[in-house]
MIVO-736627 format. One line per field, with one value per atom (N, C-alpha, C, O, CB): residue in one letter; residue number from 1; y, x, z. Coordinates in pm, whole numbers, plus 50000, padded with zeros to 5 digits. Atoms other than C-alpha are relative to their C-alpha. Glycine has a CB too. Layout:
BEGIN
guke	(A|...)
paro	(NUM|...)
yy	(Y|...)
xx	(X|...)
zz	(Z|...)
end
This chain:
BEGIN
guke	(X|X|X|X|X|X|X|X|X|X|X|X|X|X|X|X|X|X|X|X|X|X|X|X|X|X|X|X|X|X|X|X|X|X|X|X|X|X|X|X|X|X|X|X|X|X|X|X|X|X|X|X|X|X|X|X|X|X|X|X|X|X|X|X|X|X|X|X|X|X|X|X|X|X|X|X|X|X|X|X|X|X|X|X|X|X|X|X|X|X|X|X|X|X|X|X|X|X|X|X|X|X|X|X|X|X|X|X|X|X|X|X|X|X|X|X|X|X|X|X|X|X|X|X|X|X|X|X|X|X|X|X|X|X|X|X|X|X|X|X|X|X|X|X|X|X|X|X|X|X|X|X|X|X|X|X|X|X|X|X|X|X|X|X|X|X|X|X|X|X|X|X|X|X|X|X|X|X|X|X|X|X|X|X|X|X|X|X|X|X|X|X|X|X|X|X|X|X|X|X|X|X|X|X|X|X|X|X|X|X|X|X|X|X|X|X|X|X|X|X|X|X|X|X|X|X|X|X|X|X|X|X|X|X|X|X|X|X|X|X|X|X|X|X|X|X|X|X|X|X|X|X|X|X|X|X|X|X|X|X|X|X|X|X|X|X|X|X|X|X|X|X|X|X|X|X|X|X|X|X|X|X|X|X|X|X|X|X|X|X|X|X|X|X|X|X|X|X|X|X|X|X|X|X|X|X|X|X|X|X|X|X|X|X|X|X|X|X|X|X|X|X|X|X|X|X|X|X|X|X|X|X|X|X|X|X|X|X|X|X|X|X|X|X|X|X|X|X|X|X|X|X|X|X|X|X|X|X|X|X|X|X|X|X|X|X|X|X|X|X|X|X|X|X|X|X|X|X|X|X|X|X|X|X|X|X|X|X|X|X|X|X|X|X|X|X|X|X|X|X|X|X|X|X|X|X|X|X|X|X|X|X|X|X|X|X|X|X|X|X|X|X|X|X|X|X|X|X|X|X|X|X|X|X|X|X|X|X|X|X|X|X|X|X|X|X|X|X|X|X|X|X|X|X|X|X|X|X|X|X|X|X|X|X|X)
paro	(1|1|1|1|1|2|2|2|2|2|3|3|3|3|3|4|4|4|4|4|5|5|5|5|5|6|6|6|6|6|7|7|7|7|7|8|8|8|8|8|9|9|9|9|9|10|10|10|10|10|11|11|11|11|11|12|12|12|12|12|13|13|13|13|13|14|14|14|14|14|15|15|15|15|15|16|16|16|16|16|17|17|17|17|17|18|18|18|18|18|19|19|19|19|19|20|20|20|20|20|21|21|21|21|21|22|22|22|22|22|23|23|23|23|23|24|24|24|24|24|25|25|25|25|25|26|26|26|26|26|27|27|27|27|27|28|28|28|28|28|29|29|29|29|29|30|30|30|30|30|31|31|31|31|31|32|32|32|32|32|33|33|33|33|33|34|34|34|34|34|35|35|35|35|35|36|36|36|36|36|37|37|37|37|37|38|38|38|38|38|39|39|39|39|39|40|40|40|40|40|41|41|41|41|41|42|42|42|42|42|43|43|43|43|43|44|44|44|44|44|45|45|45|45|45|46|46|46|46|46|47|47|47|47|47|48|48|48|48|48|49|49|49|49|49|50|50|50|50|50|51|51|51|51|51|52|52|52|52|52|53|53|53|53|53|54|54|54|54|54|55|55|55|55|55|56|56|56|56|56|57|57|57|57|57|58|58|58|58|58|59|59|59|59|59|60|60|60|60|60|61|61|61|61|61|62|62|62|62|62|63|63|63|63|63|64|64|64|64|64|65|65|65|65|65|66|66|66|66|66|67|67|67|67|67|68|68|68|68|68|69|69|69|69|69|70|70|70|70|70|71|71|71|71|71|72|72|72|72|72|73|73|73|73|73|74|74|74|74|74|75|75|75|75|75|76|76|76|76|76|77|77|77|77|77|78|78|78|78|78|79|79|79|79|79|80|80|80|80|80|81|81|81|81|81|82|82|82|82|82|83|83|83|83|83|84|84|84|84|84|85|85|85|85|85|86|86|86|86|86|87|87|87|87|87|88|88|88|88|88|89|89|89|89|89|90|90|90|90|90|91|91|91|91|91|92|92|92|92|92|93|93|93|93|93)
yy	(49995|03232|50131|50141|49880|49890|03586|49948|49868|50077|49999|03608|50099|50204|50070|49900|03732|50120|50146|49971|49871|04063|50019|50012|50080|50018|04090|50113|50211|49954|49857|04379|49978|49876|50073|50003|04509|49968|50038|50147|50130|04248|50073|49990|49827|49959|04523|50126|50186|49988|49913|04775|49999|49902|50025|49977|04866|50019|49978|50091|49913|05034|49837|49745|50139|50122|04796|49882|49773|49969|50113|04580|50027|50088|49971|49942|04612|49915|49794|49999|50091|04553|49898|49901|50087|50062|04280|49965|50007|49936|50064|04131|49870|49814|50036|50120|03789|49984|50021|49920|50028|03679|49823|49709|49997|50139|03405|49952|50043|49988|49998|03200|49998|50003|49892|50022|03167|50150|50235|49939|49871|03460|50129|50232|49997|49941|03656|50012|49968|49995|49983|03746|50051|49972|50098|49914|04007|50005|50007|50130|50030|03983|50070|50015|49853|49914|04292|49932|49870|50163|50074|04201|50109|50126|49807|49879|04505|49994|50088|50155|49989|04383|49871|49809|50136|50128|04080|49990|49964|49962|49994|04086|49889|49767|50171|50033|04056|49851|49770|50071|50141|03765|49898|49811|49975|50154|03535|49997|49889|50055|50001|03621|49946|49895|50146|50046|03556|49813|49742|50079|50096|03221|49887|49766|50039|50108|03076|50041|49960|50048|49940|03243|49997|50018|50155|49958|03250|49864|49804|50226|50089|02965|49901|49843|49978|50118|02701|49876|49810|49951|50165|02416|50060|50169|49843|49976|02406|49897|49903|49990|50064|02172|50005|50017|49841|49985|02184|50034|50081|50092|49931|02260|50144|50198|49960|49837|02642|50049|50136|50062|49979|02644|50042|50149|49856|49989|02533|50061|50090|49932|49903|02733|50153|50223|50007|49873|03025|50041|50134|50068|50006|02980|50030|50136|49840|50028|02933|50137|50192|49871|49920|03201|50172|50247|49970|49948|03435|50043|50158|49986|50006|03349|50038|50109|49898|49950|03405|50201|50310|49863|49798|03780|50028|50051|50082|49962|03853|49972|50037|50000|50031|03708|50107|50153|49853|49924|03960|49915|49981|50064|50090|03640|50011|49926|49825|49922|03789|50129|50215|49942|49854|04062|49964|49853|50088|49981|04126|49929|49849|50181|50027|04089|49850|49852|50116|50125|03713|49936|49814|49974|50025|03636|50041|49952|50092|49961|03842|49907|49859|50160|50075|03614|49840|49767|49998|50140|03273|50025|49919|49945|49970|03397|49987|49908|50080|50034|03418|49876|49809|50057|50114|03117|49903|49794|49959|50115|02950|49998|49906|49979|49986|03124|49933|49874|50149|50084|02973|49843|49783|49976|50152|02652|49945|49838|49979|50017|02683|50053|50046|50058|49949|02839|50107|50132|49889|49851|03183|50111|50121|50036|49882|03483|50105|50134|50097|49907|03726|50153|50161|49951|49877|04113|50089|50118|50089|49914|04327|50164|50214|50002|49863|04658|50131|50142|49990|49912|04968|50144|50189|50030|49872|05271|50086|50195|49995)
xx	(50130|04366|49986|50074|49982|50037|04228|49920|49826|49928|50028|04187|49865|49857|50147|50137|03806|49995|50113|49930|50018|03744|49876|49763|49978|50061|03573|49906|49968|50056|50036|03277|49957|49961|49905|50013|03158|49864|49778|50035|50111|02888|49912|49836|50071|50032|02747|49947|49853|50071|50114|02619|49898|49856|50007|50145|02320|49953|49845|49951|49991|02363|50011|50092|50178|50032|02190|49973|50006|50101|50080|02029|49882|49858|50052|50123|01660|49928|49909|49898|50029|01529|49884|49825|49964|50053|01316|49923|49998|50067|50039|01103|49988|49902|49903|50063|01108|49905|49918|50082|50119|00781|50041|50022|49828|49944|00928|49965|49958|50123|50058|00789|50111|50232|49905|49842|00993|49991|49922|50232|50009|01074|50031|49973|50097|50006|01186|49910|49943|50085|50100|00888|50052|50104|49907|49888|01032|50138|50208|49978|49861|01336|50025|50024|50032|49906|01486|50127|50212|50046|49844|01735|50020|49947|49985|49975|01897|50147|50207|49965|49876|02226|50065|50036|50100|49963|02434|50051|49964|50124|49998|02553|49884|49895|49960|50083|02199|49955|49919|49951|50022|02152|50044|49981|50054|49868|02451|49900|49843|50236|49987|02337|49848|49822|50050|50132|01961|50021|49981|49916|50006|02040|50118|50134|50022|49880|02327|49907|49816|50208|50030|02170|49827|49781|50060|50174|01744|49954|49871|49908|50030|01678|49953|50019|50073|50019|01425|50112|50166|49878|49922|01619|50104|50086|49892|49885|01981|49976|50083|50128|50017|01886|49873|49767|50031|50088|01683|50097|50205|49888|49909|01833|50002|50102|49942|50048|01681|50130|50217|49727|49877|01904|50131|50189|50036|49878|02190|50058|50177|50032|49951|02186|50055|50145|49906|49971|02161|50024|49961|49921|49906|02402|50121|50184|49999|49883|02653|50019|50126|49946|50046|02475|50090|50175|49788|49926|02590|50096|50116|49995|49889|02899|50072|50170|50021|49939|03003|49929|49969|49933|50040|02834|50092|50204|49750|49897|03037|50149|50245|49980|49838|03348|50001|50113|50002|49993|03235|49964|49953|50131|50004|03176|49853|49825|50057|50139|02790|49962|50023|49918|50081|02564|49940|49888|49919|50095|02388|49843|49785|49978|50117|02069|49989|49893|49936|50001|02113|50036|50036|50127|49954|02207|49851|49773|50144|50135|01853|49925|49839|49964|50133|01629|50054|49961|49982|49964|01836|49961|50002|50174|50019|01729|49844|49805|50067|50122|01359|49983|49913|49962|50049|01374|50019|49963|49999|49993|01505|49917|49902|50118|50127|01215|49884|49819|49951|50099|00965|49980|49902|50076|49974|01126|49953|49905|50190|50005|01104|49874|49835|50112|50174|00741|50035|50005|49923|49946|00909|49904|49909|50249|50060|00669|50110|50192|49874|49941|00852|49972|49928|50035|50086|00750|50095|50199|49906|49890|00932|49945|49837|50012|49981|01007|50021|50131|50112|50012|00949|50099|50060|49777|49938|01246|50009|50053|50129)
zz	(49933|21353|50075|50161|50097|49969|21455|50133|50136|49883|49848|21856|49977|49913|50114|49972|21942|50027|50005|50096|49962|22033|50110|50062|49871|49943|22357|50015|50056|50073|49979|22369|50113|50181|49910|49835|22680|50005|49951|50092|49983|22761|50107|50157|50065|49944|22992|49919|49972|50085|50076|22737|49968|49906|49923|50080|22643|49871|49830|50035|50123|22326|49881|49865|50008|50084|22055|50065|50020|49915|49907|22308|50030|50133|50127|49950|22278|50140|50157|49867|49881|22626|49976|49868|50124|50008|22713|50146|50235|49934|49880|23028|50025|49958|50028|49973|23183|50098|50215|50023|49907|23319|50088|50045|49876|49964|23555|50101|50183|50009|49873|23858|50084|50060|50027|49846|24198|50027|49969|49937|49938|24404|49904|49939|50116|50072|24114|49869|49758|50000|50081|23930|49841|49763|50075|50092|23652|50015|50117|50005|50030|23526|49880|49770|49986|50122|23309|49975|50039|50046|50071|23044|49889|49791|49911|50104|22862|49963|49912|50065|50089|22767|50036|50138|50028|49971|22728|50176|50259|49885|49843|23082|50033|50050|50067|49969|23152|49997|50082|49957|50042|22940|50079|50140|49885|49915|23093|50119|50135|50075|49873|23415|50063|50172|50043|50003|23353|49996|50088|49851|50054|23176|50098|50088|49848|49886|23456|50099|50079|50041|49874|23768|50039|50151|49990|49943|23737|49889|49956|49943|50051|23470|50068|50154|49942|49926|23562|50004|50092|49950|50020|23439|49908|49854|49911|50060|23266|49893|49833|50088|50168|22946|49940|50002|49984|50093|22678|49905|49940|50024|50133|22298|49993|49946|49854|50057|22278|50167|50171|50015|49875|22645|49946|49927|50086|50030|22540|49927|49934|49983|50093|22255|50019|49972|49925|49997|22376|50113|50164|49952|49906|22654|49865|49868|50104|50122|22343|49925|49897|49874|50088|22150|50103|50053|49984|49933|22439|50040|50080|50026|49993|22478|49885|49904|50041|50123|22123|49985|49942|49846|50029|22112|50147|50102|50019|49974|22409|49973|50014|50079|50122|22202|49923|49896|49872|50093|21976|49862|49758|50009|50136|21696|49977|49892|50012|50008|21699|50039|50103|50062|49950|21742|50067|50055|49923|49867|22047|49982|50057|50031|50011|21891|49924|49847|49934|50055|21759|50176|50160|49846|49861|22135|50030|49995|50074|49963|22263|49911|49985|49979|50055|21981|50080|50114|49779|49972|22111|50159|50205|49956|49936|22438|50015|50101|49999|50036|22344|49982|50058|49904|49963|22230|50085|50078|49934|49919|22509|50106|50186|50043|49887|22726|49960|50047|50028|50084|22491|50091|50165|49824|49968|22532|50180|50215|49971|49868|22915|50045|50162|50065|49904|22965|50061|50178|50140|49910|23026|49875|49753|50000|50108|22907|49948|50036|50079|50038|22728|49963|49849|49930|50069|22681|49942|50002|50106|50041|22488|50084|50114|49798|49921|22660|49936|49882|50081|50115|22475|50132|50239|49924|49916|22609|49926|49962|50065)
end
């Protein structure tokens, strides 16, 4: 069994940014690299279930394993803002 390979979950590079439109004291919410993600999805998330959630809590966790790409983590991300009534804008840099 081949041990993961952890990338640095704090890059940018191949992470197209994104905006969350979110209520509560944090209005916007930049997300430009997995980092971001985790930290969006444990730390500012209305609610912790739903399927598009959990997924892409999971989805996360395996792209910083390295067992995905970044950008399959950012769409499971989308959809878990969907799921939650979170606007999404993509961010043009």
């Amino acid at each position: 069994m081949r041990s993961p390979v952890l990338v640095d979950w704090r890059s940018r590079e191949g992470f197209a940014p994104l905006m969350l439109v979110m209520s509560g004291s944090e209005k916007h919410r930049l997300v430009r690299s997995l980092g971001e993600v985790a930290d969006a999805l444990i730390n500012a998330w209305p609610t912790d279930d739903g399927e598009e959630y959990v997924a892409a809590v999971k989805t996360c966790l395996d792209a910083i394993q390295g067992n995905t790409q970044p950008k399959v983590a950012r769409a499971a991300l989308i959809r878990a803002a969907t799921e939650a009534g979170i606007r999404v804008v993509a961010v043009v840099h």
